[in-house]
C-alpha positions as CSV (number, residue, x, y, z in Angstrom):
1,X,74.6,23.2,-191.0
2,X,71.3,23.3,-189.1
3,X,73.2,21.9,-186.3
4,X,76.0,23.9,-186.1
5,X,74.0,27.0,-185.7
6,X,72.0,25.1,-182.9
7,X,75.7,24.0,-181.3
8,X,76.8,27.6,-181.4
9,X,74.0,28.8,-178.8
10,X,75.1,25.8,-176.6
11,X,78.9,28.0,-176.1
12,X,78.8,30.3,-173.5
13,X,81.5,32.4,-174.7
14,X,80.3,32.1,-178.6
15,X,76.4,32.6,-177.2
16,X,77.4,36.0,-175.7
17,X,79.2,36.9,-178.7
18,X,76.2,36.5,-180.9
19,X,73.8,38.2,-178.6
20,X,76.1,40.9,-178.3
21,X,76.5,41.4,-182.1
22,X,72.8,41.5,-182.8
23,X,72.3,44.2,-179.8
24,X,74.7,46.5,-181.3
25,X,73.2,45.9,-185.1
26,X,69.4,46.6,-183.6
27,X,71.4,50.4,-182.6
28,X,72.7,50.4,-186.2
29,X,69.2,50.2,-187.6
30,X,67.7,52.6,-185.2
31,X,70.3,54.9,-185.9
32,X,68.8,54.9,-189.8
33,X,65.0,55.9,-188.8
34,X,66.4,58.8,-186.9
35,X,65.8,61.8,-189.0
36,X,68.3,64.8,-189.0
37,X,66.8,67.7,-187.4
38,X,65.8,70.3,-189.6
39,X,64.8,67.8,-192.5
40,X,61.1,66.8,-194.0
41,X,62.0,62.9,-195.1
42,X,58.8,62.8,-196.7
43,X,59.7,64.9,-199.4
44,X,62.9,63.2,-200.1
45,X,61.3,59.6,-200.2
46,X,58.5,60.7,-202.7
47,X,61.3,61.8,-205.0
48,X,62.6,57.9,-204.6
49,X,59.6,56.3,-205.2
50,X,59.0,58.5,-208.3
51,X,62.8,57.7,-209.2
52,X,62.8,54.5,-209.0
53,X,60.1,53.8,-211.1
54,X,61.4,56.4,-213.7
55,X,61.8,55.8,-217.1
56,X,64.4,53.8,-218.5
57,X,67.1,56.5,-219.9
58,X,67.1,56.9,-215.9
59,X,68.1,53.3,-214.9
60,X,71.8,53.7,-215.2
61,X,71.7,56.7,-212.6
62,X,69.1,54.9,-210.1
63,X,71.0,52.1,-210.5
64,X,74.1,54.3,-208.6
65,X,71.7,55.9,-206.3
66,X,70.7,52.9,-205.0
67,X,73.9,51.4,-204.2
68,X,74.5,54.8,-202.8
69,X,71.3,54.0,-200.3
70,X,72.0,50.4,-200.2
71,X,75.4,51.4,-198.5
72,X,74.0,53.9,-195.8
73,X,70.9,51.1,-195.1
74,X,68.3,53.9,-195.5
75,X,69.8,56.2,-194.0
76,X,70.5,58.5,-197.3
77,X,67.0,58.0,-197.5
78,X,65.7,58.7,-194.2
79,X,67.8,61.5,-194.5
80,X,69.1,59.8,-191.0
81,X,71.3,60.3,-188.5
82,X,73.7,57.7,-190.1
83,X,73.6,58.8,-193.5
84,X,77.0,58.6,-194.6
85,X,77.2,55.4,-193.0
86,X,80.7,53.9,-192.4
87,X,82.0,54.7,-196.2
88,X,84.4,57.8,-194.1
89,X,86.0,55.6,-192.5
90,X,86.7,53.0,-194.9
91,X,87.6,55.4,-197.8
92,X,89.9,56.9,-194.9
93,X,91.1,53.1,-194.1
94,X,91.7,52.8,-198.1
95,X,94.1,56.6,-198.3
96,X,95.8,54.9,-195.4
97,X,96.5,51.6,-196.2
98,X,97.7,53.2,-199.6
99,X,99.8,55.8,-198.6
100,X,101.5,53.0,-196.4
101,X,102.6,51.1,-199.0
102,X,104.0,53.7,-201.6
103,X,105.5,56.5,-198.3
104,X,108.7,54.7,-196.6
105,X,107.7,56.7,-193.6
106,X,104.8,55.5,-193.0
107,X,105.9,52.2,-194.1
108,X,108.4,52.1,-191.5
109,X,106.1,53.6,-188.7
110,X,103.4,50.2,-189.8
111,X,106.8,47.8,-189.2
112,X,107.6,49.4,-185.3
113,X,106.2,48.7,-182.1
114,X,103.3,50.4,-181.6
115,X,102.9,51.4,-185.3
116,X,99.8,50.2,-186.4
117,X,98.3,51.9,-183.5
118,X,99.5,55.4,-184.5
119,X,98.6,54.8,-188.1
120,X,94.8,53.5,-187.0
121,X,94.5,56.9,-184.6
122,X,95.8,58.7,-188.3
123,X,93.1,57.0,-189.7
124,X,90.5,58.2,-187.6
125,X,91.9,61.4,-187.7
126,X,91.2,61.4,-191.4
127,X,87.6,60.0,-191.2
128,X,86.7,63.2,-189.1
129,X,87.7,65.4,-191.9
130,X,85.7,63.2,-194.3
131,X,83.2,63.6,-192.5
132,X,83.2,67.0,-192.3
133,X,83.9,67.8,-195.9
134,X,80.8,64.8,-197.3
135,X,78.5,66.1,-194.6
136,X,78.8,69.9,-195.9
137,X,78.4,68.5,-199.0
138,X,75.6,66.6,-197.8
139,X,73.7,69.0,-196.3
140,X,73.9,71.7,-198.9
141,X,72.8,69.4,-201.3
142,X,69.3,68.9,-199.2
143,X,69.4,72.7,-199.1
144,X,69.7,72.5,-202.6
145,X,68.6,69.7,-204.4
146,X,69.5,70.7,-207.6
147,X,72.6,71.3,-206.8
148,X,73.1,67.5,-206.6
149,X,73.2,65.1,-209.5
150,X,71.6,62.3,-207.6
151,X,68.6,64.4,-206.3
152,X,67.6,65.8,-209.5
153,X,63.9,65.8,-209.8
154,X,63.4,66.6,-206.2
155,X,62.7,70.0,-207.1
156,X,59.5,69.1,-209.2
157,X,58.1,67.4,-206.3
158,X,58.9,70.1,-204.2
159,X,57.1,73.0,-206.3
160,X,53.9,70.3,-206.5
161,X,53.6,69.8,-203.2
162,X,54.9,72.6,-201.4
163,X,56.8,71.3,-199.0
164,X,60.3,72.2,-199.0
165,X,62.9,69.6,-197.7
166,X,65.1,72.0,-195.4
167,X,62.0,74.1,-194.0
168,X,64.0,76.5,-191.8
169,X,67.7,76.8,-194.0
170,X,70.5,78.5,-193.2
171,X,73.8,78.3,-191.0
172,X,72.4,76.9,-187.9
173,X,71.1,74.2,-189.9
174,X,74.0,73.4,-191.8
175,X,75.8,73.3,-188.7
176,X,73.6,70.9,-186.7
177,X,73.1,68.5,-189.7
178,X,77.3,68.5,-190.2
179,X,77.9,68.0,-186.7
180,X,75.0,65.3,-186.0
181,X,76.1,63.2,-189.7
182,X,79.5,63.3,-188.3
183,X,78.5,62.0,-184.8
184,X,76.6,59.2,-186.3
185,X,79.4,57.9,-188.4
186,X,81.9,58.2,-185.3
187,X,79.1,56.4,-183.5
188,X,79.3,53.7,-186.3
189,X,83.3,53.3,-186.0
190,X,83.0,52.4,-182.1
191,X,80.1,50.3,-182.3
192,X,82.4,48.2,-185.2
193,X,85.3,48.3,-183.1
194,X,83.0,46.9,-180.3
195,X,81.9,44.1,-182.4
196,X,85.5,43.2,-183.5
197,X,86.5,43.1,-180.2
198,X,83.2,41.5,-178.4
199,X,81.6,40.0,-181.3
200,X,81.4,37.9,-184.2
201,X,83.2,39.2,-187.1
202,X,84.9,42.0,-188.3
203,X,82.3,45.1,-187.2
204,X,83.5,47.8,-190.1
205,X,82.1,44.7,-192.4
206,X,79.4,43.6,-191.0
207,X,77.8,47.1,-190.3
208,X,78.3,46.8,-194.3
209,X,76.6,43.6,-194.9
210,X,73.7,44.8,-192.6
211,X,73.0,47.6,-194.8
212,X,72.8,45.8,-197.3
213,X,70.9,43.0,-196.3
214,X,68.6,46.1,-194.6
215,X,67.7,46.7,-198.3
216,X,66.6,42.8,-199.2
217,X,62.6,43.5,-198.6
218,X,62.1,46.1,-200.3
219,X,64.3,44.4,-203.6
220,X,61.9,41.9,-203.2
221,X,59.0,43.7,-203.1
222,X,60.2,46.1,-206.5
223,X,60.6,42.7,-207.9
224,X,57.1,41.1,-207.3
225,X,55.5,44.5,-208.1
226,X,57.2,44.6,-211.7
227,X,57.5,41.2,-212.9
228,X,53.9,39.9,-211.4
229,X,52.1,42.9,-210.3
230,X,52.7,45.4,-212.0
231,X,50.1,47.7,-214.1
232,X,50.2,47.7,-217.8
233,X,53.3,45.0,-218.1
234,X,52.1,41.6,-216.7
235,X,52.7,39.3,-219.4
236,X,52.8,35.6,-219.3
237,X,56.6,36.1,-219.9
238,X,57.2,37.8,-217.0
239,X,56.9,34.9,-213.9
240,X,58.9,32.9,-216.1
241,X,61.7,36.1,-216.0
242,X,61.1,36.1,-212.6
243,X,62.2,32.4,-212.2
244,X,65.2,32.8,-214.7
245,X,66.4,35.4,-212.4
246,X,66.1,33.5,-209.4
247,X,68.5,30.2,-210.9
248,X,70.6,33.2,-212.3
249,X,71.1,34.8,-209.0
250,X,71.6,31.2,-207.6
251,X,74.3,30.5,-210.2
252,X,76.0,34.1,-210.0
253,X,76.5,34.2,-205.8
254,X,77.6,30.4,-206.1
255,X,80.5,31.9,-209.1
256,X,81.3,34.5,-206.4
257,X,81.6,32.3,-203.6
258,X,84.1,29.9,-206.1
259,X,86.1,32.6,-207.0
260,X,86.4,34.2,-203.4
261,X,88.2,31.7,-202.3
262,X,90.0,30.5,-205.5
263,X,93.5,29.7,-204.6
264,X,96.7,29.1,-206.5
265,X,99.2,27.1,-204.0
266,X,103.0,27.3,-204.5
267,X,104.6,24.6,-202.9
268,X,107.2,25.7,-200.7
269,X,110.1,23.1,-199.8
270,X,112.7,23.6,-196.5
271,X,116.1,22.3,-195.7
272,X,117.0,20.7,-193.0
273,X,118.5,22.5,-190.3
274,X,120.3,21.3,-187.4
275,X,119.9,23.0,-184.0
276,X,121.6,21.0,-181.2
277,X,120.3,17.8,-181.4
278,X,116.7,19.2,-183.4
279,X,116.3,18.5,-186.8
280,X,114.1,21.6,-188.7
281,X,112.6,22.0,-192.1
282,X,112.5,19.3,-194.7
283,X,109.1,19.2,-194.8
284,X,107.1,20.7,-197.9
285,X,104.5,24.1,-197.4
286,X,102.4,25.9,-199.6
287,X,102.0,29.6,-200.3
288,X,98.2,30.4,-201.6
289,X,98.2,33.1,-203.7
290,X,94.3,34.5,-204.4
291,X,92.5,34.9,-207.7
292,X,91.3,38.1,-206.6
293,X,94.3,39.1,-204.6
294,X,92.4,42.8,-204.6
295,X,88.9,41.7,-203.4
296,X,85.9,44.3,-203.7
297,X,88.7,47.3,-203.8
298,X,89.4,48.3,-207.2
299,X,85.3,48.6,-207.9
300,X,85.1,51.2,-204.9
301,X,88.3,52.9,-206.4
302,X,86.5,53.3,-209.8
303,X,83.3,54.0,-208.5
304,X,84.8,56.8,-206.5
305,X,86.5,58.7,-209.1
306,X,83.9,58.2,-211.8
307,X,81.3,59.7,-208.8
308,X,83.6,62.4,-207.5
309,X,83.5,64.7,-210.6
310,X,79.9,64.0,-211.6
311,X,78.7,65.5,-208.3
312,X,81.6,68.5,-208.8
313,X,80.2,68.9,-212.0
314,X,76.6,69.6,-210.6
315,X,77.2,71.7,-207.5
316,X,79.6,74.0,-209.9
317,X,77.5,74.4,-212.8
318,X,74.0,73.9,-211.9
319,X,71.3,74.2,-214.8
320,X,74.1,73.9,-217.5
321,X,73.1,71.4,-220.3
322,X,76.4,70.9,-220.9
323,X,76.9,69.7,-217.2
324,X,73.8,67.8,-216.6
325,X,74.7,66.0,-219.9
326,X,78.2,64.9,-218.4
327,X,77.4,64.0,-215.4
328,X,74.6,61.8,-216.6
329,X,77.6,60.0,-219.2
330,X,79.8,59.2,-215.4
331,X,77.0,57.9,-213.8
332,X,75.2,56.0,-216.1
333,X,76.2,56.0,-220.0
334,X,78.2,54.3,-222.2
335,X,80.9,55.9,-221.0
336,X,80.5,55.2,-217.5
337,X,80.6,51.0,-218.3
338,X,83.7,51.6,-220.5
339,X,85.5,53.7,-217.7
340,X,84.3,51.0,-215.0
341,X,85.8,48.4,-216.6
342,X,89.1,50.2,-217.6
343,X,89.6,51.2,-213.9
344,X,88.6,48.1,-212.5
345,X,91.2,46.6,-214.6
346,X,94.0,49.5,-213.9
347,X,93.5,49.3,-210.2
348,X,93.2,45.5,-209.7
349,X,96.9,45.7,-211.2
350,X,97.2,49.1,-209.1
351,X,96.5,47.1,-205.7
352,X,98.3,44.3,-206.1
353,X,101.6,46.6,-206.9
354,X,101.3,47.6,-204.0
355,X,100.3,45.4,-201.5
356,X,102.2,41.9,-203.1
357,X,106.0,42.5,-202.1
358,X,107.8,39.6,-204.4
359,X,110.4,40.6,-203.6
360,X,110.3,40.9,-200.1
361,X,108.7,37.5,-200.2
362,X,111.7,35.8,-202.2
363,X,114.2,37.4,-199.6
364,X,112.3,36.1,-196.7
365,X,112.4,32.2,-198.3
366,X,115.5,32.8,-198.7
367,X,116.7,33.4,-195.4
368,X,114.1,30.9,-193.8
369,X,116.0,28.4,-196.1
370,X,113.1,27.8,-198.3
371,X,112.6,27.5,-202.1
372,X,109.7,26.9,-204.6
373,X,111.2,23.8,-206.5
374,X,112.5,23.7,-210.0
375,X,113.1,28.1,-209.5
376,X,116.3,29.6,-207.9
377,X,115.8,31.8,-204.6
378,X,116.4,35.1,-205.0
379,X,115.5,37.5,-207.9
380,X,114.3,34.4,-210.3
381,X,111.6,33.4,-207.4
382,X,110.4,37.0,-207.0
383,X,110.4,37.4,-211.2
384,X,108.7,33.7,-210.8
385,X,106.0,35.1,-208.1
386,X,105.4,38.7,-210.1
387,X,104.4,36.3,-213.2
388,X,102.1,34.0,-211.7
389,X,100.3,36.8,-209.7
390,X,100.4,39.3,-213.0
391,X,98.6,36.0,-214.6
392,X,96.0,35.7,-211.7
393,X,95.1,39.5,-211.5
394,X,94.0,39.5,-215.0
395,X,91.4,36.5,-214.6
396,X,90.3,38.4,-211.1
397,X,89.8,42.0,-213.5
398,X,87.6,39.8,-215.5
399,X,85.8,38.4,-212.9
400,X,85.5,41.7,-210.8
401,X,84.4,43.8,-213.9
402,X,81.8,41.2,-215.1
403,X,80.3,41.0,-211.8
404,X,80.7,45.4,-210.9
405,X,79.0,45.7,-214.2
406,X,75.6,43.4,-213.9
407,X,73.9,45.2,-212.5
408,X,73.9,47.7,-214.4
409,X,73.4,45.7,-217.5
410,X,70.3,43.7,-215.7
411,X,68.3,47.4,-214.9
412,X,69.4,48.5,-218.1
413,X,67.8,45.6,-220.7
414,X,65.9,43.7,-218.5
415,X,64.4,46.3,-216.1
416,X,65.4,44.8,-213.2
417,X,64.0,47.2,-210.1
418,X,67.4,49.1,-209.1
419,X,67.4,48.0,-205.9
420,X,67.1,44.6,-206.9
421,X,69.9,44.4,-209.2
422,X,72.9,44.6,-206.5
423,X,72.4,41.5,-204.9
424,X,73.0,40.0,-208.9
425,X,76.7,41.5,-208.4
426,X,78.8,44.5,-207.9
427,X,80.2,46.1,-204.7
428,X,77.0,44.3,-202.4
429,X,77.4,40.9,-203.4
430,X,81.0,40.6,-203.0
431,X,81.1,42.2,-199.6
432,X,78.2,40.1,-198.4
433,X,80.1,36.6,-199.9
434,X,83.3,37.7,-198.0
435,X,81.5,38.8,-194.6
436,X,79.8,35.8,-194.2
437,X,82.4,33.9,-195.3
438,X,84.6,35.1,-192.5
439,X,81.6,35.1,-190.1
440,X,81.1,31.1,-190.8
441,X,84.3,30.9,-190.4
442,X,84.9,32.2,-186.6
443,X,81.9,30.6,-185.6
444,X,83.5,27.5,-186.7
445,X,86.9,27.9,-185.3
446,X,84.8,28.1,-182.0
447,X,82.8,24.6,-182.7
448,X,85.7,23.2,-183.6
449,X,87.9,23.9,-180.4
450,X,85.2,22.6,-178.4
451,X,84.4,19.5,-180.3
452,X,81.5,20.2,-182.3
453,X,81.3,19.6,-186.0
454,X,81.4,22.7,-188.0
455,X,79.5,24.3,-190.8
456,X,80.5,21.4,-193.3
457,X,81.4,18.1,-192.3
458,X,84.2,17.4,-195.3
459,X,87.1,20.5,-195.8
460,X,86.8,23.8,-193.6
461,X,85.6,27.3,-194.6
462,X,88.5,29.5,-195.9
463,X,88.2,32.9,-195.1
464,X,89.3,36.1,-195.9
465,X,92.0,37.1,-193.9
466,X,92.9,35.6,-190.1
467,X,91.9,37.0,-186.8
468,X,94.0,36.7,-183.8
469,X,92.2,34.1,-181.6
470,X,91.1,34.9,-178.2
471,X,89.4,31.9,-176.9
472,X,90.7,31.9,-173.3
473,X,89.3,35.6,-172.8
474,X,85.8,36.3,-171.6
475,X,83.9,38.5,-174.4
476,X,82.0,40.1,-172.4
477,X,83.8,40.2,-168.9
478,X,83.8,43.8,-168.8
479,X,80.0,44.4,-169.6
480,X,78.8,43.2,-166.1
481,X,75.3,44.9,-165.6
482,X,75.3,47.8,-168.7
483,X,74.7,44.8,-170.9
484,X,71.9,43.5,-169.3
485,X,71.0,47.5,-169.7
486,X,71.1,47.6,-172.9
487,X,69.4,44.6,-174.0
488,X,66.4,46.0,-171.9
489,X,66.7,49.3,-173.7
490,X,66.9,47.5,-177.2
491,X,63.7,45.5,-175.9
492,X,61.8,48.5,-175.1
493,X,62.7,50.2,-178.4
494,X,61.9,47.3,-180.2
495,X,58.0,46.6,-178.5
496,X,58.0,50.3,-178.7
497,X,58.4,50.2,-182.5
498,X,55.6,47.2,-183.1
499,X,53.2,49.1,-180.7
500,X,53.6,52.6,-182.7
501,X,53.2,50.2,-186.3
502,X,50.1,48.4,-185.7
503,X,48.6,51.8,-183.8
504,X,49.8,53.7,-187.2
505,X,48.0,51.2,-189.4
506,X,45.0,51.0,-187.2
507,X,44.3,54.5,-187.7
């Protein structure tokens, strides 16, 4: 594997690729230490420190703050330019994919020429309103933080130190931070759409999986600090915890990678066909149906409407028992696990309705002159397919609820820093396993065609979903000089950056 990485700078092509990928993720990070304007971060990040260290009726509610932050990479908060992150866009990908499936309009635009274009510029369309509506949202709640279920406590701090987060609010304010949140995500969608067409990997994704991974120190260091260093609760128990939890999280990504790529093949069989003097078909295919057909999806979905009303709930009834009561039950009470795992199981089914066509499936083998053996084409194939995939999505609902509701579970009775727990499971660790799947993956397809040996020697990565190759085409042939610009400018940010650290801890 060592190797492979090494044969991968040895590609031209590939070599550019990767350098051009980790110049646009140093602009993601910057873009997450810019503050808004109008906004004292300091105030909001002694509320998180104080949170996170809270006691424990608060752990099922820091636990979804932090995935909250883990998703915008700091940005929530740095109260950043990027703090909304890419989550618009993909909940706006999500209402679009959907509404493809279940509207025959739109499912007949997707199936044209020119189509898919139309429904990604929809798409975007959609993301700006997002934007608008969650940055509003957004920058009220800083406004008024306790307004917002997930920034209550802030006001304490505030009346101790008195600092107020918004020094200056008011309209001009709330129309800066709404236009500058939106910018930055838009910002975000073009750089991923950069990387997907220059880089390495899908760039919606990976701006994900940098995010998270953004978030890996400082798990590591609310780790050491509570199971070794921390005051009052070092017990001779507590390294050996910390080991357990290591082999655990060991054992729990090597179960997510297994089941990632789980596979069910259907052999598929073809007649022979005559075509002039060609003889076609009679050879014997397979049709790999996925465990978890629905990947990370139906966890967002229930995430999403369990969130939604909670914050509703605060902003329209703020200082009601009552209210502060329920919206402490949807983000982090009994009722929120039992709701998880009810959704997660309702939309696993949900997504597969609606993206696995058996039917259209059976009708194509059909007309191909193909056939799964020992089952009649036509309606008993597609009735064949519907029960074997109804069969798989309820072993992937198991698997997706178990691992959506660890870490909760591991904050909850262990006391697992909050931060911490997502990389056990949930939303982080399955986008992070199918990322760097697909990433390994590429970067293989590339070693390959140029006769190196790939990440592993026996069998060959299989990823999420293909890309459309484009070996013969320079990555970067249109960058000329303004990449060599911007690698100086990342440069200079960058020695900018260490200079200003060691100067700031020097003093």
């Amino acid at each position: 594997m060592i190797s492979a990485f090494a044969n991968s700078l040895k590609i031209p092509e590939l070599r550019e690729r990767i350098f051009f990928t980790l110049s646009m993720i140093v602009i993601v990070r910057i873009g997450t230490a810019i503050t808004l304007p109008g906004v004292d971060p300091t105030v909001l990040q002694e509320w998180l420190r104080e949170f996170a260290m809270g006691d424990e009726s608060d752990r099922g509610a820091a636990a979804v703050t932090a995935l909250l932050n883990v998703f915008s990479g700091g940005g929530l908060q740095n109260c950043a330019i990027f703090a909304l992150g890419i989550m618009p866009y993909i909940s706006a990908s999500i209402m679009m994919q959907l509404l493809t499936a279940v509207v025959p309009k739109l499912s007949k635009l997707a199936r044209e020429d020119g189509g898919r274009q139309k429904i990604t510029m929809y798409t975007r369309y959609v993301t700006i309103v997002l934007c608008l509506f969650q940055g509003y949202l957004l920058a009220k709640s800083l406004v008024n933080p306790q307004s917002n279920i997930f920034l209550q406590g802030l006001s304490d701090i505030i009346e101790r130190s008195g600092r107020e987060l918004v020094p200056e609010p008011g309209v001009t304010f709330l129309f800066v931070a709404v236009v500058t949140i939106t910018a930055g995500t838009l910002l975000l969608m073009w750089i991923g759409d950069q990387i997907t067409e220059r880089g390495v990997g899908n760039g919606i994704s990976l701006i994900i999986t940098v995010n998270i991974i953004s978030g890996l120190p400082g798990a590591l260091v609310q780790v050491w600090n509570s199971f070794i260093v921390g005051a009052g609760r070092t017990t001779v128990m507590n390294p050996i915890i910390l080991v357990v939890l290591l082999a655990f999280l060991l054992f729990v990504i090597g179960a997510v990678i297994s089941i990632t790529q789980a596979q069910r093949r259907i052999s598929i069989q073809y007649a022979k066909r005559v075509v002039g003097r060609k003889v076609y078909g009679g050879q014997t295919q397979y049709m790999p149906l996925k465990l978890n057909y629905s990947g990370v999806m139906p966890i967002i979905f229930a995430q999403a409407i369990l969130l939604f009303p909670a914050q509703i709930v605060g902003m329209a009834f703020p200082g009601q028992a009552w209210a502060a009561k329920l919206s402490q039950n949807l983000t982090g009470g009994p009722m929120y696990y039992i709701l998880s795992a009810l959704m997660i199981f309702f939309f696993s089914y949900f997504w597969v309705a609606t993206m696995f066509q058996p039917n259209q499936i059976a009708d194509d083998l059909k007309r191909n002159g193909g056939y799964i053996p020992g089952v009649r084409p036509g309606k008993p194939t597609a009735e064949f397919l519907d029960y074997t995939m109804s069969r798989l999505t309820f072993a992937g609902a198991i698997f997706l609820t178990a691992v959506a509701l660890l870490p909760a579970l591991l904050t909850t009775k262990l006391g697992v820093p909050a931060l911490a727990a997502q990389f056990f499971g949930g939303t982080s660790l399955l986008i992070l396993v199918g990322v760097l799947l697909d990433m390994m993956r590429q970067i293989e397809t590339h070693l390959i065609q140029r006769h190196y040996d790939g990440f592993l020697r026996k069998g060959r990565i299989r990823g999420r979903s293909e890309r459309p190759g484009r070996a013969g085409t320079p990555a970067l042939a249109s960058g000329g000089n303004g990449m060599l610009y911007i690698y100086l400018l990342i440069a200079v940010l960058i020695i900018a950056g260490m200079s200003y650290y060691v100067y700031d801890r020097m003093n």
